[in-house]
mmCIF file of the N, C-alpha and C atoms, coordinates in Angstrom:
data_MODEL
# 
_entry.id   MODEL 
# 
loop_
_atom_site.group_PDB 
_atom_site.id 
_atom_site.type_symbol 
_atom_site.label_atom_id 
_atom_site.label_alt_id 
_atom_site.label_comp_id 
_atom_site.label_asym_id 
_atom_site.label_entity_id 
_atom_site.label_seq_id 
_atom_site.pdbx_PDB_ins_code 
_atom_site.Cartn_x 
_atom_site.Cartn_y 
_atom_site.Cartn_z 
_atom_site.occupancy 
_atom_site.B_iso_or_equiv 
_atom_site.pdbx_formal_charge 
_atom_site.auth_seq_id 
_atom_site.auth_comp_id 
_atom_site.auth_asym_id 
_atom_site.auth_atom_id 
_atom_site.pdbx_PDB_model_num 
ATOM 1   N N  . UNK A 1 1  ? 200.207 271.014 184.425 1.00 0.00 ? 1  UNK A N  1 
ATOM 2   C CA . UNK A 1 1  ? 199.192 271.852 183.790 1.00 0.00 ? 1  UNK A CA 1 
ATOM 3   C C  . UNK A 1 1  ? 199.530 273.321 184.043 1.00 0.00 ? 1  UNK A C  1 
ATOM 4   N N  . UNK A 1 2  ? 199.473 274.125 182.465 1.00 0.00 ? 2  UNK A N  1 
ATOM 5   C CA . UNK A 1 2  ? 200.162 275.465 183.199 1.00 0.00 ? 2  UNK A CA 1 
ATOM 6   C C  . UNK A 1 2  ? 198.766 276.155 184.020 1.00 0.00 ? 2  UNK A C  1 
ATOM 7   N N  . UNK A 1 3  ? 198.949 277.398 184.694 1.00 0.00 ? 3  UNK A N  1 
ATOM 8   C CA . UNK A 1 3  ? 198.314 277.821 184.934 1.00 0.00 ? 3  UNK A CA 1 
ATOM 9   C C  . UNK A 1 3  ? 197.635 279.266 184.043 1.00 0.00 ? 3  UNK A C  1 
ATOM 10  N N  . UNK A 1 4  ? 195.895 279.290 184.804 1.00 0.00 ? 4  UNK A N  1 
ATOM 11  C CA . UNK A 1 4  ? 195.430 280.625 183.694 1.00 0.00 ? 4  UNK A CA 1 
ATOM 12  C C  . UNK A 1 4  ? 196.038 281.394 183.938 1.00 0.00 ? 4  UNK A C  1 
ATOM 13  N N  . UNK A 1 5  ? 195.433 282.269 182.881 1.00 0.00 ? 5  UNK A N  1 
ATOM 14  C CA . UNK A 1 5  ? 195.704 284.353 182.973 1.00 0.00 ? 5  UNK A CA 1 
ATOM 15  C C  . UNK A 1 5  ? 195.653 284.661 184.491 1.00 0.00 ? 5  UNK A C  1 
ATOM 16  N N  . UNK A 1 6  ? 194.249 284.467 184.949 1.00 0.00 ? 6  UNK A N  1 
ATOM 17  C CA . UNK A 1 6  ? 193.340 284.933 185.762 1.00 0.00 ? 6  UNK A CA 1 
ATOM 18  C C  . UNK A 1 6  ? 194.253 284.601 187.233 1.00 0.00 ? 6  UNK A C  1 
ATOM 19  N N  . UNK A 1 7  ? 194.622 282.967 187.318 1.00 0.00 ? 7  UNK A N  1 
ATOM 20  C CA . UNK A 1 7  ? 195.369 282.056 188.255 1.00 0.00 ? 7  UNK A CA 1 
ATOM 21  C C  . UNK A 1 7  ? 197.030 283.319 188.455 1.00 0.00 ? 7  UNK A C  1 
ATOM 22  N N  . UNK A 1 8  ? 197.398 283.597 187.196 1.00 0.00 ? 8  UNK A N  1 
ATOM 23  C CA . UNK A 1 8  ? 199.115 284.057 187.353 1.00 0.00 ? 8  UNK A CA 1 
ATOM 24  C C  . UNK A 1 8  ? 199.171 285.048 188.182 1.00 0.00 ? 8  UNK A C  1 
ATOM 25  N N  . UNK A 1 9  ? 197.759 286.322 187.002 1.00 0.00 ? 9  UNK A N  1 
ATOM 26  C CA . UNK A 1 9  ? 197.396 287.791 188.256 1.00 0.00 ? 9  UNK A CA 1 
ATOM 27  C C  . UNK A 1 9  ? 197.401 287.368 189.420 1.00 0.00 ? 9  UNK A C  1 
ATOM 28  N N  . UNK A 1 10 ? 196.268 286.569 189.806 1.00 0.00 ? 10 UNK A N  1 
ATOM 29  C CA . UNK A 1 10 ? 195.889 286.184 191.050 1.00 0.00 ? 10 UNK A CA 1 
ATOM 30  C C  . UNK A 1 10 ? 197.517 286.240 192.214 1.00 0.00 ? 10 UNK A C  1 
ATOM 31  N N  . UNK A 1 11 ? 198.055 284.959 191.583 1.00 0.00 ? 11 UNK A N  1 
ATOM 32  C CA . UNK A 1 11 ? 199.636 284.418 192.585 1.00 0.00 ? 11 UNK A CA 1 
ATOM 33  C C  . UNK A 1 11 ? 200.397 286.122 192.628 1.00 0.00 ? 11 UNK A C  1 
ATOM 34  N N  . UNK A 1 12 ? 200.459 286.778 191.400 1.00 0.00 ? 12 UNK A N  1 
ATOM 35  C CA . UNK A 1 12 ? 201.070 288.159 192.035 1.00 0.00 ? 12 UNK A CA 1 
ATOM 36  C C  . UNK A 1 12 ? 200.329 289.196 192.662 1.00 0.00 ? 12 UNK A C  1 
ATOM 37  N N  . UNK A 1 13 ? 199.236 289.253 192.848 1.00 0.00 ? 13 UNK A N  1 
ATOM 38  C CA . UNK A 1 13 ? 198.753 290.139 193.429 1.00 0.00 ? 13 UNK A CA 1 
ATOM 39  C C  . UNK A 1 13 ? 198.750 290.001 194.790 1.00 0.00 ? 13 UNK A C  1 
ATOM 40  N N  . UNK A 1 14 ? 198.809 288.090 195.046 1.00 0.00 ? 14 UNK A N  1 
ATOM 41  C CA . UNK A 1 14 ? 198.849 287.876 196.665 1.00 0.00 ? 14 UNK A CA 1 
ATOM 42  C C  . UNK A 1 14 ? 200.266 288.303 196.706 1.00 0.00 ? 14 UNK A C  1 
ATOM 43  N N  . UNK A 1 15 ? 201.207 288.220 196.244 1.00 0.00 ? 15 UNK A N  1 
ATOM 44  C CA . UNK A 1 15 ? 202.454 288.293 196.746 1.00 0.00 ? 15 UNK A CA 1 
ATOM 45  C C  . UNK A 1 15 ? 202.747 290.121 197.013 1.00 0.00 ? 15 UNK A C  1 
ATOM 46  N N  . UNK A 1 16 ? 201.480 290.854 196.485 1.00 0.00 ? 16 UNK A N  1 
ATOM 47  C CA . UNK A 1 16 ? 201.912 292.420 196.675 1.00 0.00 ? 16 UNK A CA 1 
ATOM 48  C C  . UNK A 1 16 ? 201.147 292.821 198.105 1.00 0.00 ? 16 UNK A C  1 
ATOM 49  N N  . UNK A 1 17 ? 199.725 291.661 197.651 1.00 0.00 ? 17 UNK A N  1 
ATOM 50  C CA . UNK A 1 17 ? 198.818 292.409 199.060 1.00 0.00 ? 17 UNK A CA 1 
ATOM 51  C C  . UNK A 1 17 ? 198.292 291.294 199.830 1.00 0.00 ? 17 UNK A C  1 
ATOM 52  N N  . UNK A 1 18 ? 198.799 290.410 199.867 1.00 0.00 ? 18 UNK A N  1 
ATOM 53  C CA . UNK A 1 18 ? 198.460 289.381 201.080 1.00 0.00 ? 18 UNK A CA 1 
ATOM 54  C C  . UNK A 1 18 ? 197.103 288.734 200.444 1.00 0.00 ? 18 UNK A C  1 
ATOM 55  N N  . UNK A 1 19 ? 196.253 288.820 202.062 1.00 0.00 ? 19 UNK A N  1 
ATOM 56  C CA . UNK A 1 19 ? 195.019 288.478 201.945 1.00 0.00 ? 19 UNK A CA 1 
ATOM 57  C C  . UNK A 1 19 ? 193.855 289.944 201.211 1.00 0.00 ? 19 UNK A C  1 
ATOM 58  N N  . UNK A 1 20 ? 193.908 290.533 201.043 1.00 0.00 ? 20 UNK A N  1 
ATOM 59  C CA . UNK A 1 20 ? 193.400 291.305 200.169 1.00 0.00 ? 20 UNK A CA 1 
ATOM 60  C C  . UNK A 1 20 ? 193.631 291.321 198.887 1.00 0.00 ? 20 UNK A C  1 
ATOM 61  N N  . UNK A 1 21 ? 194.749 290.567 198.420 1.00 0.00 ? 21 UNK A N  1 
ATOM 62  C CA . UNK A 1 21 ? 194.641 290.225 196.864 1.00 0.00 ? 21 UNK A CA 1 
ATOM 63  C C  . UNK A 1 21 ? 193.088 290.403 195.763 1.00 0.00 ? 21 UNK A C  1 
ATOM 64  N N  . UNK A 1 22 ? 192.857 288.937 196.173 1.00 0.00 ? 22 UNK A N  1 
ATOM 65  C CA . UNK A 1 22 ? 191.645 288.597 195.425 1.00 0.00 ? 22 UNK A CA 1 
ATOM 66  C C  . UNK A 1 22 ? 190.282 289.503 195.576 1.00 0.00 ? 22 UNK A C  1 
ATOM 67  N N  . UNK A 1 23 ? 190.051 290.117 196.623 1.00 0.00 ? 23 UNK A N  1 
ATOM 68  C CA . UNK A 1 23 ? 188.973 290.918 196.317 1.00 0.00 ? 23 UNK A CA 1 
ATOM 69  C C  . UNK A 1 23 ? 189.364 292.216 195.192 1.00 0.00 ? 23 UNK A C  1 
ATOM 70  N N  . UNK A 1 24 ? 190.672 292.676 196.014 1.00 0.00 ? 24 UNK A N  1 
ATOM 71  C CA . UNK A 1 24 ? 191.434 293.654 194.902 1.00 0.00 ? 24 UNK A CA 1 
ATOM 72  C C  . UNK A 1 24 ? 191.156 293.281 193.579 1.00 0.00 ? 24 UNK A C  1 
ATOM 73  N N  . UNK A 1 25 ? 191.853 292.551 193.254 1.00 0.00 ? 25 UNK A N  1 
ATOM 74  C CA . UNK A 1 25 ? 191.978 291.740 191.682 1.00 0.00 ? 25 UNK A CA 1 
ATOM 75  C C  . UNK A 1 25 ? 190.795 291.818 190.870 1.00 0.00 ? 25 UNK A C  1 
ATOM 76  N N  . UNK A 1 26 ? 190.092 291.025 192.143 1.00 0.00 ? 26 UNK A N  1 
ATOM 77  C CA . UNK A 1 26 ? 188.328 290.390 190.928 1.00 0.00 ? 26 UNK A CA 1 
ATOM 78  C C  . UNK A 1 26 ? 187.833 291.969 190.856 1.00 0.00 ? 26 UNK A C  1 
ATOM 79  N N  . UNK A 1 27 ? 187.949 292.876 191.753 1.00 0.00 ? 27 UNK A N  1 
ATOM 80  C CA . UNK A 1 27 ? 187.370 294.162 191.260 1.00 0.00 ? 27 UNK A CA 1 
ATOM 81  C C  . UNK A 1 27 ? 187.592 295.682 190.371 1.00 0.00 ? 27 UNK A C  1 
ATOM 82  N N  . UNK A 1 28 ? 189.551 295.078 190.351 1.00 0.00 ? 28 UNK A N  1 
ATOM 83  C CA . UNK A 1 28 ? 189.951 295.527 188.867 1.00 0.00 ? 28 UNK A CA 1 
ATOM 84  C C  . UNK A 1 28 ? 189.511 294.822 187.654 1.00 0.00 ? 28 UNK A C  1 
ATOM 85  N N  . UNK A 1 29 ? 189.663 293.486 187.813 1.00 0.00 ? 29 UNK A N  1 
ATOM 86  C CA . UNK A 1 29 ? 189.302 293.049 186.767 1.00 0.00 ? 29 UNK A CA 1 
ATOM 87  C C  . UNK A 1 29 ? 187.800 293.247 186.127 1.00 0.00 ? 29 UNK A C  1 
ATOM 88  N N  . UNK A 1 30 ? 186.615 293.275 186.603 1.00 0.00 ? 30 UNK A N  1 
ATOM 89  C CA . UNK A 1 30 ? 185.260 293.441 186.476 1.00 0.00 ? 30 UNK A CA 1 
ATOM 90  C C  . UNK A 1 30 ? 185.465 294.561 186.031 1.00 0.00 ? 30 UNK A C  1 
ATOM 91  N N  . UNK A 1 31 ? 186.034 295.469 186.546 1.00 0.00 ? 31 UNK A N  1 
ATOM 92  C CA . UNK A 1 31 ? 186.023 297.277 185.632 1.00 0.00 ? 31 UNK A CA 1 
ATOM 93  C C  . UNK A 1 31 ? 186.901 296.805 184.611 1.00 0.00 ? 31 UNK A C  1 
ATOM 94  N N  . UNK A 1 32 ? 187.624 296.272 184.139 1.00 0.00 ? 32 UNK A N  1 
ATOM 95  C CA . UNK A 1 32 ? 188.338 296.323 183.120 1.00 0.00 ? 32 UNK A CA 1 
ATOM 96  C C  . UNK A 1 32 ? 187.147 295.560 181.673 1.00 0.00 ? 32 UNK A C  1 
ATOM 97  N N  . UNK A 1 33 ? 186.708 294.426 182.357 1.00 0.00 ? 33 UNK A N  1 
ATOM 98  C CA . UNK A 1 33 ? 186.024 293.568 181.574 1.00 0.00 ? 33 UNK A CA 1 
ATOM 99  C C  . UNK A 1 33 ? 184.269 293.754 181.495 1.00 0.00 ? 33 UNK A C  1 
ATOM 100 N N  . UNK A 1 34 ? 184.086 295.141 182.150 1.00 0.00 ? 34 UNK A N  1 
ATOM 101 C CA . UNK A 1 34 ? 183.157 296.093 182.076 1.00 0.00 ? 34 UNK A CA 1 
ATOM 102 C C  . UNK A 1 34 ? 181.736 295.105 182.982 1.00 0.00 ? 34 UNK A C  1 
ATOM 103 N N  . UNK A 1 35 ? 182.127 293.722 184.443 1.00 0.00 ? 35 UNK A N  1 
ATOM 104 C CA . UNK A 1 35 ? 181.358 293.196 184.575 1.00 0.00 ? 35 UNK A CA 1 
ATOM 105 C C  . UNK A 1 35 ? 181.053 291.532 184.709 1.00 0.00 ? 35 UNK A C  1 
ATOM 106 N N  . UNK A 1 36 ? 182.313 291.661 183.309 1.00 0.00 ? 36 UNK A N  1 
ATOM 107 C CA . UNK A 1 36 ? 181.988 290.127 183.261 1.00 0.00 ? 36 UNK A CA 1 
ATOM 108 C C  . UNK A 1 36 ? 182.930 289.380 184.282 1.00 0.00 ? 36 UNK A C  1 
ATOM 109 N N  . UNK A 1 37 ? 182.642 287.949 184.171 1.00 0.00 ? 37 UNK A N  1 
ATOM 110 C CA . UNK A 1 37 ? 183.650 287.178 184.944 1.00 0.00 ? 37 UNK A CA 1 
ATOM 111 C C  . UNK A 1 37 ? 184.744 287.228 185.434 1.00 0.00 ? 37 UNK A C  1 
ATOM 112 N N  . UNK A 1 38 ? 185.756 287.859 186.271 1.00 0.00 ? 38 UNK A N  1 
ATOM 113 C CA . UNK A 1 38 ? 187.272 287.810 186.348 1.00 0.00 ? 38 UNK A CA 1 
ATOM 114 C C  . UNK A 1 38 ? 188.039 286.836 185.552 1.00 0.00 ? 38 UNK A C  1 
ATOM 115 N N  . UNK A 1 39 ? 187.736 285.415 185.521 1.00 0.00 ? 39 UNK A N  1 
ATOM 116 C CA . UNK A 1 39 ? 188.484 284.646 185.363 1.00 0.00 ? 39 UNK A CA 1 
ATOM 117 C C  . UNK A 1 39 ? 188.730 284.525 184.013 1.00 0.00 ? 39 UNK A C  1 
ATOM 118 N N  . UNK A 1 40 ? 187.260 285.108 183.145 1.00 0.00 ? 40 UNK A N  1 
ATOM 119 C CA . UNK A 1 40 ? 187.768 285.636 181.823 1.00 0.00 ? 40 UNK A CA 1 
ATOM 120 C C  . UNK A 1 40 ? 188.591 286.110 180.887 1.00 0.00 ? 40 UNK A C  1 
ATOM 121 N N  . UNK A 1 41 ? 189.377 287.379 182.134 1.00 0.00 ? 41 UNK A N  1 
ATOM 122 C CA . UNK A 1 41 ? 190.364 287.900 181.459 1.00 0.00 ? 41 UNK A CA 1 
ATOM 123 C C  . UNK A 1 41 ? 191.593 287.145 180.462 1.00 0.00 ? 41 UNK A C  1 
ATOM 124 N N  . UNK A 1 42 ? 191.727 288.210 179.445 1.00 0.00 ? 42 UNK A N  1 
ATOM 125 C CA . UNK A 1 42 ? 192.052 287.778 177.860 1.00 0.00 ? 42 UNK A CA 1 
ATOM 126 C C  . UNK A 1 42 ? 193.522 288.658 178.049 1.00 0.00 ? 42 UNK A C  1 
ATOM 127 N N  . UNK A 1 43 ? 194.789 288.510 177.360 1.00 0.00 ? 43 UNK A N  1 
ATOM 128 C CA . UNK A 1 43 ? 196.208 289.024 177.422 1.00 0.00 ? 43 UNK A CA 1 
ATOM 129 C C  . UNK A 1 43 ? 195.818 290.526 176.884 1.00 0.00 ? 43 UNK A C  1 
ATOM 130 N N  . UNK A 1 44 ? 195.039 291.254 176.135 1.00 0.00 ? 44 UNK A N  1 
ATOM 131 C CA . UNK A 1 44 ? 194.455 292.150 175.168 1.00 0.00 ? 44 UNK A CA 1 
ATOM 132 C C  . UNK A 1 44 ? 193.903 292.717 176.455 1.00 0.00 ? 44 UNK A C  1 
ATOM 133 N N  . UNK A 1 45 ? 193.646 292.384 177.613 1.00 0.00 ? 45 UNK A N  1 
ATOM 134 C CA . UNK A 1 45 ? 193.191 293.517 178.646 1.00 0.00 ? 45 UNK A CA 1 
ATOM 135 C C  . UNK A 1 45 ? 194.047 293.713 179.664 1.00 0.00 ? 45 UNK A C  1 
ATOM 136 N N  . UNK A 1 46 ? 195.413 293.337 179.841 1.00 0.00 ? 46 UNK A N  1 
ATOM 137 C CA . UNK A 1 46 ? 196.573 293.074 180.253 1.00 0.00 ? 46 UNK A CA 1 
ATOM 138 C C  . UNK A 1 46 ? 196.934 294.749 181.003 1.00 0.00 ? 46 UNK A C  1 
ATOM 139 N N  . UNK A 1 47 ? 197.140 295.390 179.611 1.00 0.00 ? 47 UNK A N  1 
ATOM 140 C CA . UNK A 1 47 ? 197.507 297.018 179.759 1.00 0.00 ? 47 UNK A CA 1 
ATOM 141 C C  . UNK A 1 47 ? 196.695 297.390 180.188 1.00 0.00 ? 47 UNK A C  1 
ATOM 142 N N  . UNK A 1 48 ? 195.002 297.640 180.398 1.00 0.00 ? 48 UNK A N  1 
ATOM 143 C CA . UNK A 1 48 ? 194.308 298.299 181.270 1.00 0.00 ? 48 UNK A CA 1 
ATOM 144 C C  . UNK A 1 48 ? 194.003 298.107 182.479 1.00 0.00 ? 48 UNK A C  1 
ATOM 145 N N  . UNK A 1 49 ? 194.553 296.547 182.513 1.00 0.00 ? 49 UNK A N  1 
ATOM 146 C CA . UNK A 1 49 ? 194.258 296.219 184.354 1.00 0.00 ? 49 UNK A CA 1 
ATOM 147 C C  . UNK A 1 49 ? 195.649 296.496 185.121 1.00 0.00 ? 49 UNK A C  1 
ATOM 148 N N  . UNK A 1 50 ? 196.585 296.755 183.806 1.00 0.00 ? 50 UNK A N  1 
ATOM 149 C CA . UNK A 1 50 ? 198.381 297.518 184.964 1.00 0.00 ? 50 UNK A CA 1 
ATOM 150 C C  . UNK A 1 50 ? 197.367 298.911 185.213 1.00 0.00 ? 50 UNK A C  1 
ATOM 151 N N  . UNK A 1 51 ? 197.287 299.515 184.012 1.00 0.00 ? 51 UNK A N  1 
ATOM 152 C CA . UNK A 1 51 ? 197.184 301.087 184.602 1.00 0.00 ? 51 UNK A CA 1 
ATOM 153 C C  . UNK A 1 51 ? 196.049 301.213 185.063 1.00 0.00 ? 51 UNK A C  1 
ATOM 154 N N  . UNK A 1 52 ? 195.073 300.376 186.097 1.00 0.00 ? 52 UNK A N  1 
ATOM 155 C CA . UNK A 1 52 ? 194.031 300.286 187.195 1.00 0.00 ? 52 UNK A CA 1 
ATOM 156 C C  . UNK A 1 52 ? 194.717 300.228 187.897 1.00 0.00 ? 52 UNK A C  1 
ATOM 157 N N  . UNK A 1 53 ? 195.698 299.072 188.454 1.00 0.00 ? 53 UNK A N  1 
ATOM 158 C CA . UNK A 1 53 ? 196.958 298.917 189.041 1.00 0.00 ? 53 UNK A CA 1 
ATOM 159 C C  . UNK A 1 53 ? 197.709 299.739 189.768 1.00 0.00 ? 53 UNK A C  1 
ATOM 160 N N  . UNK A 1 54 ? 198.303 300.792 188.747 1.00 0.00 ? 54 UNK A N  1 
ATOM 161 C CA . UNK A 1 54 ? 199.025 301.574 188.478 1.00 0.00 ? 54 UNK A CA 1 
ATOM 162 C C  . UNK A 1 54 ? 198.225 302.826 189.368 1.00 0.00 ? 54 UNK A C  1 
ATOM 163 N N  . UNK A 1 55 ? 197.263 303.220 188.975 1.00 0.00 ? 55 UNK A N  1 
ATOM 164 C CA . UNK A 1 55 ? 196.212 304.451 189.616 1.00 0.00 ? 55 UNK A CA 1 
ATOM 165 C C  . UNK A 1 55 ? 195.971 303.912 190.788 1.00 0.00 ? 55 UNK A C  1 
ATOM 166 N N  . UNK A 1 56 ? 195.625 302.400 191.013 1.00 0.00 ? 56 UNK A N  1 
ATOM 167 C CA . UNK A 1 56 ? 195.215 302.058 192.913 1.00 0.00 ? 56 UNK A CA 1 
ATOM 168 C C  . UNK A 1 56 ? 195.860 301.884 193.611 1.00 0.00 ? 56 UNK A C  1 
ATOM 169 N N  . UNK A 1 57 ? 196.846 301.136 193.432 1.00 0.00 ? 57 UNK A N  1 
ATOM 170 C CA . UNK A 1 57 ? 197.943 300.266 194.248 1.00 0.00 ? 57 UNK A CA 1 
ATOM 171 C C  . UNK A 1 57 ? 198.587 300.975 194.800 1.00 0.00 ? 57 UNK A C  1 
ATOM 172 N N  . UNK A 1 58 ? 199.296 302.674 194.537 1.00 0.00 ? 58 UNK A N  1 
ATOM 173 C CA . UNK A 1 58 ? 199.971 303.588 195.578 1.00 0.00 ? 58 UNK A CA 1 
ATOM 174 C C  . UNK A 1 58 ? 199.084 303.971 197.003 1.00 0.00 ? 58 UNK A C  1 
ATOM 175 N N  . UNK A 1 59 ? 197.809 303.633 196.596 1.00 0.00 ? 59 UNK A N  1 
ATOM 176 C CA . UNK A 1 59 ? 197.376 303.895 197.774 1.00 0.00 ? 59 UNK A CA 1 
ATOM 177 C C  . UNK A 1 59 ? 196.903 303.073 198.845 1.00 0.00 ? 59 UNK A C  1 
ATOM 178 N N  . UNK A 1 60 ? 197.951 301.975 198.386 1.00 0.00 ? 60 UNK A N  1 
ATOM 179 C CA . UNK A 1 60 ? 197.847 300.709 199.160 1.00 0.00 ? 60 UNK A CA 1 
ATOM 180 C C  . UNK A 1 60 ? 199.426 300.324 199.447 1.00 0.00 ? 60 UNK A C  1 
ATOM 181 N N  . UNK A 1 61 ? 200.628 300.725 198.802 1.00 0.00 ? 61 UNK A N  1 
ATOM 182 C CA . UNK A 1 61 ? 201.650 300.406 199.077 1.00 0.00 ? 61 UNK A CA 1 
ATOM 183 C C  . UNK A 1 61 ? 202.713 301.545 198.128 1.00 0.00 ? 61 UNK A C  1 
ATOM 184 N N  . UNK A 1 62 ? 203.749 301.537 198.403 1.00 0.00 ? 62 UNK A N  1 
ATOM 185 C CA . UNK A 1 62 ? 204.917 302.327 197.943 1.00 0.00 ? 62 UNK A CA 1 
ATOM 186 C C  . UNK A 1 62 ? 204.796 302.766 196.810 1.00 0.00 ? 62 UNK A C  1 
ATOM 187 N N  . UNK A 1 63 ? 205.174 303.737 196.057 1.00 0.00 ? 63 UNK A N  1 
ATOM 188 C CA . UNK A 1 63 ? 205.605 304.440 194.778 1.00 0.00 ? 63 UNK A CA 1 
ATOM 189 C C  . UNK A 1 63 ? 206.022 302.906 193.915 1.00 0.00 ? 63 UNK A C  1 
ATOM 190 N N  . UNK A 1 64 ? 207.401 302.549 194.538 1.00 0.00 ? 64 UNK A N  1 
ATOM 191 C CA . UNK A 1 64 ? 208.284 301.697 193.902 1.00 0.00 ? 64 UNK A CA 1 
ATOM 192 C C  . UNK A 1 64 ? 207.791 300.250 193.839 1.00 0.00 ? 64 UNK A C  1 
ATOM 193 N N  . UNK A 1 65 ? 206.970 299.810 195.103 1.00 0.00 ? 65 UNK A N  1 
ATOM 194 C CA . UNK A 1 65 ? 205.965 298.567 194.942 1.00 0.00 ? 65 UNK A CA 1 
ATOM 195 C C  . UNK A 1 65 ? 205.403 298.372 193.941 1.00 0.00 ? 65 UNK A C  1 
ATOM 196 N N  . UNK A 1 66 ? 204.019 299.410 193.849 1.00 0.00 ? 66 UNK A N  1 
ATOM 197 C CA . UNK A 1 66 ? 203.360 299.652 192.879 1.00 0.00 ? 66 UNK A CA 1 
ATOM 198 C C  . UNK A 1 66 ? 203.792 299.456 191.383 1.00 0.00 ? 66 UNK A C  1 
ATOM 199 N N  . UNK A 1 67 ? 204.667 300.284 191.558 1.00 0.00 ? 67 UNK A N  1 
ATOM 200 C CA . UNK A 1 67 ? 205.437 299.840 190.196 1.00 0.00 ? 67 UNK A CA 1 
ATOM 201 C C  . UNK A 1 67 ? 206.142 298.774 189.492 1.00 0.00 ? 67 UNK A C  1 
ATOM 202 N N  . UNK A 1 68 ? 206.348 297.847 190.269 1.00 0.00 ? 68 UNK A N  1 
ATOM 203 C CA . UNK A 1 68 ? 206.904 296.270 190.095 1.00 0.00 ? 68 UNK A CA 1 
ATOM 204 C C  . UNK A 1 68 ? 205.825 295.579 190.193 1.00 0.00 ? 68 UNK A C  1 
ATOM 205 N N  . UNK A 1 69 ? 204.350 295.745 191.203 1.00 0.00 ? 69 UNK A N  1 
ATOM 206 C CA . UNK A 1 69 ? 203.639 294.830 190.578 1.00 0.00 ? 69 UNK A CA 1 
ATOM 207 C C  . UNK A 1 69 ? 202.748 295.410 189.695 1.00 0.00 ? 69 UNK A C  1 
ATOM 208 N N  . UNK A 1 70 ? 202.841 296.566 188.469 1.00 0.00 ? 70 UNK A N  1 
ATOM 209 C CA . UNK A 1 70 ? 202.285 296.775 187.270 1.00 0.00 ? 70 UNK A CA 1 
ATOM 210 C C  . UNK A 1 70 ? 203.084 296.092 186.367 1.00 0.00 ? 70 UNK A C  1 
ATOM 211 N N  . UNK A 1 71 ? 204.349 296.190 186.587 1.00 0.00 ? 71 UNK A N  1 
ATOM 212 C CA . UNK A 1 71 ? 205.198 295.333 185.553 1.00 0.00 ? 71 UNK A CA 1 
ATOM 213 C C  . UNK A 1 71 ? 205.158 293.969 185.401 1.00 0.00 ? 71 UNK A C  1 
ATOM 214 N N  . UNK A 1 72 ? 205.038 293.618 186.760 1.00 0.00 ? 72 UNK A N  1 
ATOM 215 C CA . UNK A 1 72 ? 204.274 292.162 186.756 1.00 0.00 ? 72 UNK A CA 1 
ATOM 216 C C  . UNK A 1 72 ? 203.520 291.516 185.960 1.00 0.00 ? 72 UNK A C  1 
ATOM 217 N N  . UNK A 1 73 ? 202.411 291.884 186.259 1.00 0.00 ? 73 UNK A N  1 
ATOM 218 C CA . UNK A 1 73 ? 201.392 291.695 185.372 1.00 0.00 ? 73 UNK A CA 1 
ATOM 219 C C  . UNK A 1 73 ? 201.388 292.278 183.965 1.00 0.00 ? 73 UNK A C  1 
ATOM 220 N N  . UNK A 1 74 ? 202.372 292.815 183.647 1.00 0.00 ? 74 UNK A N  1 
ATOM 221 C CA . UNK A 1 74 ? 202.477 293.471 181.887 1.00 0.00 ? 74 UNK A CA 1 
ATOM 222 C C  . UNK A 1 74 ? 203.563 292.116 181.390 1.00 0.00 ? 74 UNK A C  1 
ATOM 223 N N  . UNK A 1 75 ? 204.033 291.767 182.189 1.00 0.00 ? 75 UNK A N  1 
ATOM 224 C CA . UNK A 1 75 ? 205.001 290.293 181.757 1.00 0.00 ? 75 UNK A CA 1 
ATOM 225 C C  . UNK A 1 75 ? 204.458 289.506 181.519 1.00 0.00 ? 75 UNK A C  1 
ATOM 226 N N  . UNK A 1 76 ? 203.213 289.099 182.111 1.00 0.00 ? 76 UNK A N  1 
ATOM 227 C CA . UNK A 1 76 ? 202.376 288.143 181.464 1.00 0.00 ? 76 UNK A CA 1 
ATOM 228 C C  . UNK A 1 76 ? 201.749 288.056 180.184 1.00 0.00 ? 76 UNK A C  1 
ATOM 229 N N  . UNK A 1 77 ? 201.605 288.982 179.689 1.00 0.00 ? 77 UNK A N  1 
ATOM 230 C CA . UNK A 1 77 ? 201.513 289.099 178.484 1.00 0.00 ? 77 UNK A CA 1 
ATOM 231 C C  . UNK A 1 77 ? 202.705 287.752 177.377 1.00 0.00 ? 77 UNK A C  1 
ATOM 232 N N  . UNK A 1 78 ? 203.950 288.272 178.116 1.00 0.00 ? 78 UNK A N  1 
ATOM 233 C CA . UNK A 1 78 ? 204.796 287.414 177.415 1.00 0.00 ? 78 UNK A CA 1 
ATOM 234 C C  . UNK A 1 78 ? 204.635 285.767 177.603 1.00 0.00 ? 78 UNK A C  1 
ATOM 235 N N  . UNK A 1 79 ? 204.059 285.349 179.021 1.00 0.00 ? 79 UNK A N  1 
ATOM 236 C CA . UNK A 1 79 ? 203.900 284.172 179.118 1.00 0.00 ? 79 UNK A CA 1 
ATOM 237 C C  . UNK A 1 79 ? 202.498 283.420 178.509 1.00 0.00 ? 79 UNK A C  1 
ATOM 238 N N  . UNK A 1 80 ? 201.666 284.807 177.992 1.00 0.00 ? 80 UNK A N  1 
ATOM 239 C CA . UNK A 1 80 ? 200.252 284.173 177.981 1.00 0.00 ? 80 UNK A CA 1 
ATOM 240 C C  . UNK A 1 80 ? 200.002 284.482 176.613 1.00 0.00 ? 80 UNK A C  1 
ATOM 241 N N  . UNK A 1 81 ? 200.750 285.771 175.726 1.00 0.00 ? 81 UNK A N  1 
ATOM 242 C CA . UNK A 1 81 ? 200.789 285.624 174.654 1.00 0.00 ? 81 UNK A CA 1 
ATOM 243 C C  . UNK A 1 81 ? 201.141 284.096 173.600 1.00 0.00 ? 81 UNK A C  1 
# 
């Protein structure tokens, strides 16, 4: 069974920030989806939860980190498109 949208973010975000992943995540995602469910997320909100990403994540890890896991999650697009 493949896995969701929501499930893929999830597996890379642990792999950028450990155990702080998922609170991270579900609370980009809620600003992105203005609220609703995390697990909701649709490929069409893909680009606004990198560049949430993109604006938070340096201040949680490297220039160059940051930047591989925005790309990350912009790849999914290709798997979820």
């Amino acid at each position: 069974m493949s896995k969701s949208l929501y499930d893929d973010i999830l597996a890379i975000a642990t792999e950028y920030m450990g155990i702080a992943a998922e609170d991270y995540i579900r609370r980009r995602i809620r600003i992105v989806l203005r609220g609703e469910a995390p697990e909701q997320i649709e490929v069409d909100r893909l680009e606004r939860l990198a560049a949430g990403i993109d604006m938070t994540a340096k201040g949680y890890m490297s220039e160059a980190k940051a930047d591989r896991f925005r790309m990350e999650i912009l790849a999914l697009a290709r798997k979820h498109g």
